[in-house]
GUZALO-142898 format. One record per residue (C-alpha): residue number from 1; residue in one letter; chain; x, y, z. Coordinates in Angstrom, 3 decimals. Layout:
N
<rec num="NUM" residuo="a" cadena="A" c1="X" c2="Y" c3="Z"/>
...
***
This chain:
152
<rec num="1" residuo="x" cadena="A" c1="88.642" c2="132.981" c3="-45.909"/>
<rec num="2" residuo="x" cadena="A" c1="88.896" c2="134.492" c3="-49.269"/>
<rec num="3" residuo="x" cadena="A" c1="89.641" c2="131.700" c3="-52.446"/>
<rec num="4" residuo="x" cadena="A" c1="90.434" c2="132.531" c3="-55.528"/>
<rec num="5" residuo="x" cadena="A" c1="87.740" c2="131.865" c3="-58.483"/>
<rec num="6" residuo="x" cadena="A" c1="88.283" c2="131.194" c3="-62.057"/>
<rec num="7" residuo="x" cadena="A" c1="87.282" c2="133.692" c3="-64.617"/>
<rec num="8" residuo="x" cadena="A" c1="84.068" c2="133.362" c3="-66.910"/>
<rec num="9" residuo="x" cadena="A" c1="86.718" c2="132.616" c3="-70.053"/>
<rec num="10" residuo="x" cadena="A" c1="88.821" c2="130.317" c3="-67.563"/>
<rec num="11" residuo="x" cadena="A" c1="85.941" c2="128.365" c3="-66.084"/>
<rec num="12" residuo="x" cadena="A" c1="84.191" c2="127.855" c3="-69.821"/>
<rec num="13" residuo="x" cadena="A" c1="87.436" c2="126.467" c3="-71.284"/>
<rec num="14" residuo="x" cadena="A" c1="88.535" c2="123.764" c3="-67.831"/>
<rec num="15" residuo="x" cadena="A" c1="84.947" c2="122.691" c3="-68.654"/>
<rec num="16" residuo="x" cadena="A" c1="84.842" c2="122.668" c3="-71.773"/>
<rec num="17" residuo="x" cadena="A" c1="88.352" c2="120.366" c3="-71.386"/>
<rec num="18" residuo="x" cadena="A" c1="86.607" c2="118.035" c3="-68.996"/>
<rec num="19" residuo="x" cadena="A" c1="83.261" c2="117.581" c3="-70.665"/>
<rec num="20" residuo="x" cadena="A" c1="84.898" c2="116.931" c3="-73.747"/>
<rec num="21" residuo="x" cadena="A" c1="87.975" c2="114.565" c3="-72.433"/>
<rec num="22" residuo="x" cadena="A" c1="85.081" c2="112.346" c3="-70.843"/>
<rec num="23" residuo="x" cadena="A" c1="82.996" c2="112.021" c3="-73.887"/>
<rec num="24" residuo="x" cadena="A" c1="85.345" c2="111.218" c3="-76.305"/>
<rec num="25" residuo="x" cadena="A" c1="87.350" c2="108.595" c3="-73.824"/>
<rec num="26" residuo="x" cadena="A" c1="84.171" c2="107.264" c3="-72.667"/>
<rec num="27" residuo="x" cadena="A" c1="83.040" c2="106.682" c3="-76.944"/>
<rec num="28" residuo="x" cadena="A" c1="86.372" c2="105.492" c3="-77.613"/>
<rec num="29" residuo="x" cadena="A" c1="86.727" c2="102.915" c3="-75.025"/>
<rec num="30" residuo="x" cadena="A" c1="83.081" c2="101.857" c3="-75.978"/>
<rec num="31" residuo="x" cadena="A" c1="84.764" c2="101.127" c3="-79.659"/>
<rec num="32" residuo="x" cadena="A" c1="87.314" c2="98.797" c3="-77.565"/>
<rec num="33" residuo="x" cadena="A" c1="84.466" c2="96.823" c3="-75.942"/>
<rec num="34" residuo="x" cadena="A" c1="83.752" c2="94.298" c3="-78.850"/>
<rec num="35" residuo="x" cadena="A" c1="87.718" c2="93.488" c3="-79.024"/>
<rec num="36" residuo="x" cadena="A" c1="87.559" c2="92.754" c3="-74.788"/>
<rec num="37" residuo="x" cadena="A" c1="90.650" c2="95.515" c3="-74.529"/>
<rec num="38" residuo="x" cadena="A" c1="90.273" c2="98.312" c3="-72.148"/>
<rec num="39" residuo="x" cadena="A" c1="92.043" c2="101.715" c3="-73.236"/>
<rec num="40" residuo="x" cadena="A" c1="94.394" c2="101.093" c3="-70.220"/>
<rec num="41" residuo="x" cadena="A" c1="95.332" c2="97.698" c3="-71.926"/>
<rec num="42" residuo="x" cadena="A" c1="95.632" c2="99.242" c3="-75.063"/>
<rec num="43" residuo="x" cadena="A" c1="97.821" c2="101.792" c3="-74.474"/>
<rec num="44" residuo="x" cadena="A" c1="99.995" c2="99.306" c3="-73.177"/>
<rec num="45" residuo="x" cadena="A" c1="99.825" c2="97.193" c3="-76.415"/>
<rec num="46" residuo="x" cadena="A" c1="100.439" c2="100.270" c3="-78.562"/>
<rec num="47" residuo="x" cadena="A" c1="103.510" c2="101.313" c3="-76.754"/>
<rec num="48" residuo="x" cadena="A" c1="104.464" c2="97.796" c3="-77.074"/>
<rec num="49" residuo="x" cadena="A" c1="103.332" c2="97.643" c3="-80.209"/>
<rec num="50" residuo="x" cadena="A" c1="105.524" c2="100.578" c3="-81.044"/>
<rec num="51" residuo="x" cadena="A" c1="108.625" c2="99.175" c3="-79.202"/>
<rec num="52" residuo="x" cadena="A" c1="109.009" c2="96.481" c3="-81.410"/>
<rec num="53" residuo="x" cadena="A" c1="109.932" c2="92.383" c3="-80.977"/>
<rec num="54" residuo="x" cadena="A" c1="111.910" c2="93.194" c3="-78.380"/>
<rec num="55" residuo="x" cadena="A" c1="109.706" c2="95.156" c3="-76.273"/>
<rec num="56" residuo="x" cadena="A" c1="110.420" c2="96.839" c3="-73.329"/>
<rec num="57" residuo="x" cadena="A" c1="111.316" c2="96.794" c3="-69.766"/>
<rec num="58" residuo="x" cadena="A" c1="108.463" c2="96.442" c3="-67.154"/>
<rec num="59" residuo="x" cadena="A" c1="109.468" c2="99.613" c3="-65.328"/>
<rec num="60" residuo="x" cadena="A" c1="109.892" c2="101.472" c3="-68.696"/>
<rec num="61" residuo="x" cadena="A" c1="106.087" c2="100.711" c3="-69.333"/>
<rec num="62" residuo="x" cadena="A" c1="105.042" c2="101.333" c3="-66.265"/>
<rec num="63" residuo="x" cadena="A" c1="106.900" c2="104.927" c3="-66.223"/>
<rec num="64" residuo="x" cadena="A" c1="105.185" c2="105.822" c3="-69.626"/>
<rec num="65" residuo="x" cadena="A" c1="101.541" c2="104.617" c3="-68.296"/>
<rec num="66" residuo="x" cadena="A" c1="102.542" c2="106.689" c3="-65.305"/>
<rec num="67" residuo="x" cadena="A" c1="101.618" c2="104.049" c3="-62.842"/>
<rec num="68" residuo="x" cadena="A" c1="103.371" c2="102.256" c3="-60.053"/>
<rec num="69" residuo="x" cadena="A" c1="105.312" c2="98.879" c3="-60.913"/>
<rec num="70" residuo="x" cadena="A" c1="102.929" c2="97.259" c3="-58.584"/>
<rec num="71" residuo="x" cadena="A" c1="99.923" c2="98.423" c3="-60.133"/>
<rec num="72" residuo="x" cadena="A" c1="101.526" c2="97.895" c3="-63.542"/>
<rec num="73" residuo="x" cadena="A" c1="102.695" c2="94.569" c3="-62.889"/>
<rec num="74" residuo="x" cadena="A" c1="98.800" c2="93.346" c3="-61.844"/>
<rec num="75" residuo="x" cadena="A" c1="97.499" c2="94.791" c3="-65.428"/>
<rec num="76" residuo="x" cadena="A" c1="100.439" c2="93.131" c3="-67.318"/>
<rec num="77" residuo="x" cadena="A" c1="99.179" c2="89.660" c3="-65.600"/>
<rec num="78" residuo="x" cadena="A" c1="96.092" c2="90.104" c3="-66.472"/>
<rec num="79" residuo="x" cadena="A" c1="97.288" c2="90.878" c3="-70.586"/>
<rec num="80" residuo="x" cadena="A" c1="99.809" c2="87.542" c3="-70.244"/>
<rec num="81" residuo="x" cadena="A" c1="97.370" c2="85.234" c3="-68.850"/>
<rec num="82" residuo="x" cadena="A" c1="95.483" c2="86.072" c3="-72.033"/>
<rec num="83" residuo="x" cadena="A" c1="98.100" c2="85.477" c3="-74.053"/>
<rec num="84" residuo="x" cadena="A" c1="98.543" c2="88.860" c3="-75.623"/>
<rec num="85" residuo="x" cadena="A" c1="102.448" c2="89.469" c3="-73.940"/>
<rec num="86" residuo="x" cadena="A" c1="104.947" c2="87.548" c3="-73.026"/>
<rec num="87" residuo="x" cadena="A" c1="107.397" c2="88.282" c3="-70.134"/>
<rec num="88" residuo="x" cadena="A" c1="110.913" c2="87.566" c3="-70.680"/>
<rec num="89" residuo="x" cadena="A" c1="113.851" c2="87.740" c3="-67.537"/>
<rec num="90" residuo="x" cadena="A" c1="115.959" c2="90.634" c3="-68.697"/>
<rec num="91" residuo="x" cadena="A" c1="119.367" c2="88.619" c3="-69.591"/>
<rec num="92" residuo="x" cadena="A" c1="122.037" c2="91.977" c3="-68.461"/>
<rec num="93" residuo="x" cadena="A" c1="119.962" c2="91.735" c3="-65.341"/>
<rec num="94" residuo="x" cadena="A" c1="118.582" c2="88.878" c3="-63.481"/>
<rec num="95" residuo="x" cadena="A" c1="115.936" c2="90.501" c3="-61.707"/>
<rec num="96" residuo="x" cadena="A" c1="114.442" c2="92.953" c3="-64.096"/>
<rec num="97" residuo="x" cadena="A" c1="111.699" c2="91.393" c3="-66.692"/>
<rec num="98" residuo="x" cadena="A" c1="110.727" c2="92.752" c3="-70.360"/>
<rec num="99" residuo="x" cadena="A" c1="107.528" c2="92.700" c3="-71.792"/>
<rec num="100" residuo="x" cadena="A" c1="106.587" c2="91.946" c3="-75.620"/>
<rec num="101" residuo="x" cadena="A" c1="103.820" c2="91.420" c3="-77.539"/>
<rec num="102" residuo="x" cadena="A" c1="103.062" c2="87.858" c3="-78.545"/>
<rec num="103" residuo="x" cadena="A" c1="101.420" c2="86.806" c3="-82.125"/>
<rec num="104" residuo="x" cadena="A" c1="98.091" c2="87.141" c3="-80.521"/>
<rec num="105" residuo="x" cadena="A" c1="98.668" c2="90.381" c3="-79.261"/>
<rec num="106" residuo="x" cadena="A" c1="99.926" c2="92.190" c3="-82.279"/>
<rec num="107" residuo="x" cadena="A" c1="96.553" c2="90.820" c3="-84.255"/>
<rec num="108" residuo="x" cadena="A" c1="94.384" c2="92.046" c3="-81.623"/>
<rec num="109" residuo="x" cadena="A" c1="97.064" c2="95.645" c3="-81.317"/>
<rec num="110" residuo="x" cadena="A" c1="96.159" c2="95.906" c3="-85.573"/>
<rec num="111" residuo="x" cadena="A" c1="92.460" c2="95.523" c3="-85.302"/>
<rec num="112" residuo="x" cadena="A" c1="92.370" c2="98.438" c3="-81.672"/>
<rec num="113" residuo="x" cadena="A" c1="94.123" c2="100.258" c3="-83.995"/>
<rec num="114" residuo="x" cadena="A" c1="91.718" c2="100.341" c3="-86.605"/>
<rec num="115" residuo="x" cadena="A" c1="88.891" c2="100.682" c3="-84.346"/>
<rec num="116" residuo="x" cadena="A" c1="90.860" c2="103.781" c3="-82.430"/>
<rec num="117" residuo="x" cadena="A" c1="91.938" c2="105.278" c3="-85.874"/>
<rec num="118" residuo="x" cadena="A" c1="88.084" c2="105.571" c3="-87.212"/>
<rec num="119" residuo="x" cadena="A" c1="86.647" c2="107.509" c3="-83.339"/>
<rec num="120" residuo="x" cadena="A" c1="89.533" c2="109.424" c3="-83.295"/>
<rec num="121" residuo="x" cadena="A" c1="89.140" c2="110.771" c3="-86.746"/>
<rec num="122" residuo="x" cadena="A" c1="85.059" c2="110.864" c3="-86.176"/>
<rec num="123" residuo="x" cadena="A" c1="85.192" c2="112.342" c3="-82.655"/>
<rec num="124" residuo="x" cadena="A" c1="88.128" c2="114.333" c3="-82.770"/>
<rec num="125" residuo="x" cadena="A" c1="90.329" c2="115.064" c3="-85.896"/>
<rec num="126" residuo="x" cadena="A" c1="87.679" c2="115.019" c3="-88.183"/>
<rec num="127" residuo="x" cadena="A" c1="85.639" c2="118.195" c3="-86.608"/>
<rec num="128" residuo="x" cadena="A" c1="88.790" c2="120.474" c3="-86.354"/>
<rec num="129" residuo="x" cadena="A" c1="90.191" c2="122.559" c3="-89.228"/>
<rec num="130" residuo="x" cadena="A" c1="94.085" c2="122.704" c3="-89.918"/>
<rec num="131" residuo="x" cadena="A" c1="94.341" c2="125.843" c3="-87.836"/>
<rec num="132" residuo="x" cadena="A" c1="92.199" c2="124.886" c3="-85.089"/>
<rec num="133" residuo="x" cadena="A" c1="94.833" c2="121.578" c3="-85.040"/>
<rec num="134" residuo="x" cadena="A" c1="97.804" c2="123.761" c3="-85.050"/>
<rec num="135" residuo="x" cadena="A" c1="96.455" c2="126.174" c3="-82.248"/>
<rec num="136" residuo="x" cadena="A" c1="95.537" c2="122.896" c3="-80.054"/>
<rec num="137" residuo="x" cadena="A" c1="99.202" c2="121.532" c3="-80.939"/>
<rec num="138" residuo="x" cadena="A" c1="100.376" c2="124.938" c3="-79.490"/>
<rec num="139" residuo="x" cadena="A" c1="98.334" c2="124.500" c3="-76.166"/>
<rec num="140" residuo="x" cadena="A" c1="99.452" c2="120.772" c3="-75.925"/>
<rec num="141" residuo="x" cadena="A" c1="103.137" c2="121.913" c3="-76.297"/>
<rec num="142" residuo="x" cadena="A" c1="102.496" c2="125.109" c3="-73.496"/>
<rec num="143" residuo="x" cadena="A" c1="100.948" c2="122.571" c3="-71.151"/>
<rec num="144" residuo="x" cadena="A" c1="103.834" c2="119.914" c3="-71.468"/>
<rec num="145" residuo="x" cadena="A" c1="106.255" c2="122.392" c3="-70.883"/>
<rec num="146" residuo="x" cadena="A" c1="107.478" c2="121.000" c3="-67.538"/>
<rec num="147" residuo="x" cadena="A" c1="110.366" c2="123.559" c3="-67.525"/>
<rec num="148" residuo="x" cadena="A" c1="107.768" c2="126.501" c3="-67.375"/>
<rec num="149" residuo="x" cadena="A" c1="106.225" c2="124.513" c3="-64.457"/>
<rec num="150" residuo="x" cadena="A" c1="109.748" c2="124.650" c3="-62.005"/>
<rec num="151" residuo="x" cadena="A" c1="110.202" c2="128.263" c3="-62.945"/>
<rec num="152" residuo="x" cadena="A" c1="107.036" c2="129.292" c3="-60.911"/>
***
């Protein structure tokens, strides 16, 4: 059975992707570790963070954290029972809840940020030129490009 290979150029930049995706993830979330926030629980703070006092519906985070309500709904318990969000009975719908940040949570969302700002300027924006960020915007943008994927 004959399977398809990737090119020299193809292989060097998937692994290149990988190797790199790891290492910076792995060094950011080891910035995270003195705060006691995983990056999973931090995303979910910063979209929070970003939604405002009113915060957002649980299947609306889970959606953008591309998990399943279940699986969303155990992480969310575990940020609420240490009192960084609140959940709140949706009051248009009586079985749908939304999710804010309390007090707590925004102090410890300002301080992540901090902490994420600094790696992601020494690991990552900090190494690449102008034009090497506006070619990787370009490959960002081709990859999200969900059109290009149903027209195959």
């Amino acid at each position: 059975m004959a399977t398809e290979r990737l090119t020299e150029l193809e292989d060097e930049a998937w692994r290149g992707f990988l190797v790199t995706h790891e290492r910076i993830w792995r060094e950011m979330e080891a910035g995270l570790v003195p705060l006691g926030v995983s990056m999973a629980e931090y995303s979910v703070l910063g979209l929070l963070g970003e939604a405002g006092r009113d915060g957002m519906r649980l299947t609306e985070l889970a959606e953008l954290r591309m998990m399943s309500t279940g699986g969303f709904s155990r992480l969310a318990d575990r940020l609420e029972k240490r009192g960084l969000i609140e959940r709140r009975r949706v009051p248009t719908d009586g079985r749908g809840y939304e999710i804010a940040l309390t007090r707590t949570g925004r102090s410890l969302l300002r301080a992540a940020w901090k902490q994420q700002h600094a790696d992601i300027q020494r690991l990552f924006l900090g190494r690449l030129s102008d034009e090497q960020l506006r070619a990787l915007s370009g490959v960002w943008a081709s990859l999200a490009d969900r059109e290009g994927d149903r027209r195959r």
